[in-house]
Steps between C-alpha positions, in 0.01 A plus 500: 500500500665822422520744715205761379286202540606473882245706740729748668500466919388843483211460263363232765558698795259831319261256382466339816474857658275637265250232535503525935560898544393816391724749489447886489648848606472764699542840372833539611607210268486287776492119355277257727363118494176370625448158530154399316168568695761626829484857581878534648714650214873466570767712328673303202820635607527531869729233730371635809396211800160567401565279203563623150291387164813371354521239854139415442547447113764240632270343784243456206695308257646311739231365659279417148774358385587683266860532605793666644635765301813703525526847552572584133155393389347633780650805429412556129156363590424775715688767267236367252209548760573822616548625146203415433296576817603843405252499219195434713270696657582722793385360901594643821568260825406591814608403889263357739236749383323575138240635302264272308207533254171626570627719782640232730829461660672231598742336837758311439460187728893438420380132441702215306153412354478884369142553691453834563171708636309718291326799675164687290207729613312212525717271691840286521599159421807303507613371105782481234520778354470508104911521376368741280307755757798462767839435511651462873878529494661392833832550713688369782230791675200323424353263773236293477131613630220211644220463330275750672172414666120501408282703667649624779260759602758764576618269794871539323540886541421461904762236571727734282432798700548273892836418393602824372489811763412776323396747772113606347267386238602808252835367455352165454274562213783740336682160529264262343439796199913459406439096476190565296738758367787280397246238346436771200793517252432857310431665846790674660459471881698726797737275680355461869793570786435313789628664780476517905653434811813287514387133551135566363587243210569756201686206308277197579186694399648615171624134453092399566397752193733408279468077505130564458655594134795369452491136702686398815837560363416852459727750722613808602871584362720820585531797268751421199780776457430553207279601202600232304400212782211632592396495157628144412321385880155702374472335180509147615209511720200689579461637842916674609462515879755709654590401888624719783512872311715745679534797246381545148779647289402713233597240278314244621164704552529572157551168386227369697227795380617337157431199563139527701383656154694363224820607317732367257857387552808480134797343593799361227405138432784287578807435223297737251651881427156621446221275609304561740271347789169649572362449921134623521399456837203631707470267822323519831751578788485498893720630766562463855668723711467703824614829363649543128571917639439713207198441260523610202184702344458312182576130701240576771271531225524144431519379859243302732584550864397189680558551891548167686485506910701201655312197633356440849565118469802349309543180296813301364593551140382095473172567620389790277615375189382181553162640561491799234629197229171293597286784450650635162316367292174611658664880500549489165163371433344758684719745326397388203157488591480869569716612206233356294245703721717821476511473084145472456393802714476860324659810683566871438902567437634762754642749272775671755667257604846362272489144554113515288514139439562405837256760697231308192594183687448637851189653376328172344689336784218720767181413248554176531629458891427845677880469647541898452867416316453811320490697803737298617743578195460897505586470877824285424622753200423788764754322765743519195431858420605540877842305456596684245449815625682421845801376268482797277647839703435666153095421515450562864616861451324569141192379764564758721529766255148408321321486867563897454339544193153604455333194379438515112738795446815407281832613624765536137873481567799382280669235620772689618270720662331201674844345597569786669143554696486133620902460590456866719139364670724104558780679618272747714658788758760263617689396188431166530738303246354358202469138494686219264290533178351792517456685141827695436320659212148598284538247269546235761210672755273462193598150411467360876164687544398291185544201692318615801209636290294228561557471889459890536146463334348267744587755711314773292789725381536503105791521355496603152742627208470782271645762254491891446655707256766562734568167668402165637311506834368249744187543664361408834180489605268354831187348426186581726416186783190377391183597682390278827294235319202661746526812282532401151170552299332176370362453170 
């Protein structure tokens, strides 16, 4: 037989392949395998220990009997595949939680036997997903989930709450909104910092929250150095839980306000001059802490303060996670249970309020359960507003000027002019010296007052930017208190 009449190794390693996986792309030109009627797509090139296509190509032949191939074959086989995997149509994969037709999203189980559970308006179930509708991708991060119970009648979210100590019923229902939160993949939701009293369980409660998600082997983990870890550590799961905060870095506050509501990350792909590697990532996070100092304006935006009081009665690790892994499954079904409840309610959006999508939540959250989380959530960002203003020198005194302004009068100064006024009324008749940070000139009073802009209007001063013929000007102004609600005139 001569040798064009041979069948190459390689041409039975893509047939065989062809005929047991489907293979796709992402939009970053991402090249992935799924085997037939499974829903777990694995990477064609990846050696990772989560197990690589190219490893499960191998496992395949091998055990149909196909045969053992060397690496040669195997090698221009998947050249072949990937080639022409490029020429099909475009599919995203998702971590432990995705969209799905008809308006439903879906929970990765993290099951061998790729069952997942499918959450609608009109109810959840537990099924394969269609390879086609969802396509789970999976790391070292992703644990495995039980299979949630039936009808629990909301008995889950109770033996949640006993083992958790949350110190009211507020902070309780802002907690169950995140985990109905972090069950919707195109909803950005504020990352809840549980705080409180040394020994009040900060780190075993945020553990709680997050397995509900992300399985028993979920966990807290310290703050990477760098951008470049955090990154690599938020793109391989789908809750980041951050353990023990100190201090918040400016760095890191803006790397974390990034990643609450989505942002993009280019980096050189490796042995290439110009390719590159495209990281979208927009996760759910959590922190615990007893005092990160300084808050940021535009990061307490996108915080959840969840105030934990420590326990009258303690228990061994053993016993608690013994117990809270026997009654996982019925939390998640009750979770479930209410998401579903939740979704098919109608509510009015609060319009003032940044996190919209969120505040929606908390609002269908109070038709459906009359928990007051909305309340609840307004009160939390207010604590914030406070934070930031006790860490901000430049705020508190921009306060005191606008408490001596007549209310709805503007006050115009450049911002030389306004450096000037504020550093005289800071330093006062004593000469107090200025503190580390404070603006050295107008361009940097107007950019920090930027930042603050926010904060300073939940106060009721406006801050707002302008232009004459003659030059730029910043304005300040005090809005009127509302009337006593006694007084106001109904219609």
């Amino acid at each position: 037989m001569s040798d064009d009449e041979k069948n190459p190794a390689r041409q039975v390693i893509t047939d065989y392949a062809q005929s047991h996986f489907r293979y796709f792309r992402t939009v970053d030109g991402t090249v992935y395998a799924q085997r037939t009627g499974h829903p777990v797509a694995r990477p064609i090139r990846s050696q990772g220990t989560t197990g690589s296509h190219r490893q499960e190509l191998m496992v395949g032949l091998f055990r149909d009997g196909v045969g053992v191939f060397n690496g040669t074959a195997l090698k221009e086989a998947l050249d072949l595949i990937e080639a022409l995997a490029l020429t099909e149509r475009v599919q995203p994969t998702h971590i432990r939680v995705a969209p799905g037709f008809d308006g439903a999203t879906w929970l990765d189980l993290g099951r061998d036997d790729g069952r997942s559970v499918r959450i609608h308006p009109t109810g959840w179930d537990v099924r394969v997903p269609d390879p086609e509708e969802v396509c789970w991708r999976r790391t070292q991060l992703t644990g495995e989930l039980p299979l949630p119970a039936k009808d629990t009648n909301g008995k889950g979210i109770d033996l949640l709450m006993r083992l958790c100590n949350f110190a009211d019923a507020k902070t309780e229902a802002l907690a169950i909104a995140w985990l109905i939160g972090c069950l919707e993949p195109s909803v950005p939701v504020p990352a809840p910092f549980l705080t409180g009293p040394q020994g009040a369980g900060k780190s075993t409660g945020g553990r709680m929250l997050v397995r509900i998600i992300e399985g028993m082997t979920g966990d807290l983990r310290r703050a990477p150095k760098d951008e470049e870890n955090m990154i690599t550590a938020v793109a391989a799961g789908w809750i980041t839980a951050l353990d023990n905060l100190s201090h918040l870095p400016p760095d890191l506050s803006d790397l974390m306000c990034c990643i609450i509501t989505g942002a993009e990350s280019i980096k050189r792909a490796l042995f290439t001059d110009g390719d590159v590697v495209r990281s979208r990532y927009r996760r759910p996070m959590l922190l615990t802490g007893i005092d990160v100092g300084v808050i940021r304006p535009d990061l307490a935006e996108r915080l959840l303060t969840l105030r934990l009081e420590r326990p009258r009665v303690r228990r061994t690790e053993a016993e608690l996670w013994a117990e809270y892994a026997e009654i996982l499954p019925i939390v998640l079904g009750s979770l479930l249970d209410l998401t579903v409840k939740v979704r098919a309610v109608q509510a009015e959006t609060p319009t003032d309020l940044r996190m919209a999508d969120f505040a929606h939540l908390c609002a269908q959250l109070d038709t459906a359960t009359g928990f007051g989380t909305l309340e609840a959530y307004r009160a939390s960002l207010d604590d914030l507003n406070d934070d930031v203003i006790e860490g901000d020198l430049l705020a508190q005194t921009v306060l005191k000027h606008a408490a001596e302004l007549t209310p709805g009068v503007e006050e115009r100064m450049t911002s030389a002019e306004w450096l000037h006024a504020l550093t005289a009324l800071y330093s006062g008749e004593e000469c107090r010296p200025l503190p580390k940070g404070w603006p050295t000139t107008g361009k940097v009073l107007s950019d920090r007052l930027r930042r603050i802009q926010p904060t300073l209007a939940a106060r009721g001063v406006l801050v707002d930017w302008g232009r004459t013929s003659a030059a730029r000007y910043i304005e300040l102004s005090r809005q009127a208190p509302p009337p006593p609600p006694e007084q106001q005139t109904a219609f």
